[in-house]
C-alpha positions as a Markdown table, in Angstrom:
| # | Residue | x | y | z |
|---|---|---|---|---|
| 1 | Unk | 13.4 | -2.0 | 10.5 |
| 2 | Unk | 13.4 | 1.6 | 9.1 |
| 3 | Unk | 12.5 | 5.0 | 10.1 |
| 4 | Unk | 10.3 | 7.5 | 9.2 |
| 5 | Unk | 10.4 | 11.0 | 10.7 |
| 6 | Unk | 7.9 | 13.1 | 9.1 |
| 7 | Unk | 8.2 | 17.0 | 9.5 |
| 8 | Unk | 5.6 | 20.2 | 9.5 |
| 9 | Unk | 2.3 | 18.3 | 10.0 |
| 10 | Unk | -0.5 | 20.7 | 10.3 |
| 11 | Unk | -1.5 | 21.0 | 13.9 |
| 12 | Unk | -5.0 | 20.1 | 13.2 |
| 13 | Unk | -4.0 | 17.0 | 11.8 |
| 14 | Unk | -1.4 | 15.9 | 14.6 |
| 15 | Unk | -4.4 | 16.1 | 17.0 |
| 16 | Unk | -6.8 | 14.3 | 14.9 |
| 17 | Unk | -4.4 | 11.6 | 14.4 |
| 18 | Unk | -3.3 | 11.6 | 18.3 |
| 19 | Unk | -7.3 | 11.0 | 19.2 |
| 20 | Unk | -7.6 | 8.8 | 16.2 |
| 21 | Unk | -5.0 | 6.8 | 18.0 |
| 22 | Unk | -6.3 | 7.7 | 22.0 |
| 23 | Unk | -9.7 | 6.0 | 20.9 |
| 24 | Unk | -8.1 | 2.6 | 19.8 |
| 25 | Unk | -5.7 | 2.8 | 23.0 |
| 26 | Unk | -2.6 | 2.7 | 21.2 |
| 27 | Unk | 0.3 | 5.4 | 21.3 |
| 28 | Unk | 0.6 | 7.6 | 18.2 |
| 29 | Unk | 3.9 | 5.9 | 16.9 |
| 30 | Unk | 1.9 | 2.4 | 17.3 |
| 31 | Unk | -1.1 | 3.9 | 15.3 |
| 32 | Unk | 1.0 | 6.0 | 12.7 |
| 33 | Unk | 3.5 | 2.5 | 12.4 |
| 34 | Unk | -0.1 | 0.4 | 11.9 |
| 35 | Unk | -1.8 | 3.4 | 9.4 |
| 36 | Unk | 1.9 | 3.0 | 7.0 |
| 37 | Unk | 1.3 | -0.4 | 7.0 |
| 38 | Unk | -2.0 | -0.2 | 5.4 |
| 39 | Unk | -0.4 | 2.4 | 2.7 |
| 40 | Unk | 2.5 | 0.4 | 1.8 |
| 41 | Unk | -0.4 | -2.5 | 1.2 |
| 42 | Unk | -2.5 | -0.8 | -0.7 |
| 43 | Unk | 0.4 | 1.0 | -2.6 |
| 44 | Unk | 1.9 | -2.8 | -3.1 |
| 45 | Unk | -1.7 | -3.7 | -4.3 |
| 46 | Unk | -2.6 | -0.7 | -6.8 |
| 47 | Unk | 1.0 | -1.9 | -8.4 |
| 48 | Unk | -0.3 | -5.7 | -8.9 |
| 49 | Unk | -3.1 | -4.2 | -10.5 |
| 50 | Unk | -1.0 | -1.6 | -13.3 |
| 51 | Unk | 1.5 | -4.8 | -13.5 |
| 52 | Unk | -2.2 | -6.6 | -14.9 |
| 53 | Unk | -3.3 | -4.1 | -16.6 |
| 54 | Unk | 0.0 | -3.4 | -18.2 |
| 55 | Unk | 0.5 | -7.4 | -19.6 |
| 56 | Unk | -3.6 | -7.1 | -20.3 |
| 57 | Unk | -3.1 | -3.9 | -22.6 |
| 58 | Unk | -0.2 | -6.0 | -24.6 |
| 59 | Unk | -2.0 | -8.8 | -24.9 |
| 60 | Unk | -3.1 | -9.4 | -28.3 |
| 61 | Unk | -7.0 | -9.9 | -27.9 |
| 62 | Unk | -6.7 | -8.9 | -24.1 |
| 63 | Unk | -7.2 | -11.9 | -22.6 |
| 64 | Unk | -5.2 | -13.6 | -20.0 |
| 65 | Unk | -5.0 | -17.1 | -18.7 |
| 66 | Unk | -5.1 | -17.4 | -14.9 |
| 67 | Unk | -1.3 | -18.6 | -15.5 |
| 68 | Unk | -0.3 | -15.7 | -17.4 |
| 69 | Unk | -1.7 | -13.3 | -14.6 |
| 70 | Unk | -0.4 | -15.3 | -11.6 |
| 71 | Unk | 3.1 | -15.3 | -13.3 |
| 72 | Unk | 2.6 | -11.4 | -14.1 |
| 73 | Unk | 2.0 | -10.8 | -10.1 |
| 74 | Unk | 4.8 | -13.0 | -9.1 |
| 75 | Unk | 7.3 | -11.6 | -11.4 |
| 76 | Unk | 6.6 | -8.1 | -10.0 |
| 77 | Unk | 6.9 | -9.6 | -6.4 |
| 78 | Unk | 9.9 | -10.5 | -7.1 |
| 79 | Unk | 8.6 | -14.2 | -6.2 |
């Protein structure tokens, strides 16, 4: 698994992430390791999406079969 050490956050922000992660009763490494998580999905997701829009925009017609879009995503997956 890798590391992350992230340097000169704001003091302001360290606390509101440190009660952020008080109020669900989790440490702040368990709360910052679940909140990069949730970026690295939604960064994995907003990718999918350009990979679409990328095959959609070269597309003659724009239109895509339900083949051509699941083979799109998997290819980008690496699948």
């Amino acid at each position: 698994m890798a590391t992350i050490q992230i340097r000169n956050i704001p003091e302001d922000d360290y606390e509101a992430l440190r009660t952020a992660a008080k109020a669900e009763g989790k440490s702040l490494q368990s709360y910052m390791q679940e909140q990069a998580s949730v970026m690295a999905r939604r960064a994995k997701k907003r990718a999918a999406v350009e990979a679409v829009q990328e095959v959609w925009e070269r597309t003659p017609g724009g239109g895509l079969s339900r083949d051509e879009i699941v083979t799109e995503v998997r290819a980008m997956r690496g699948e």
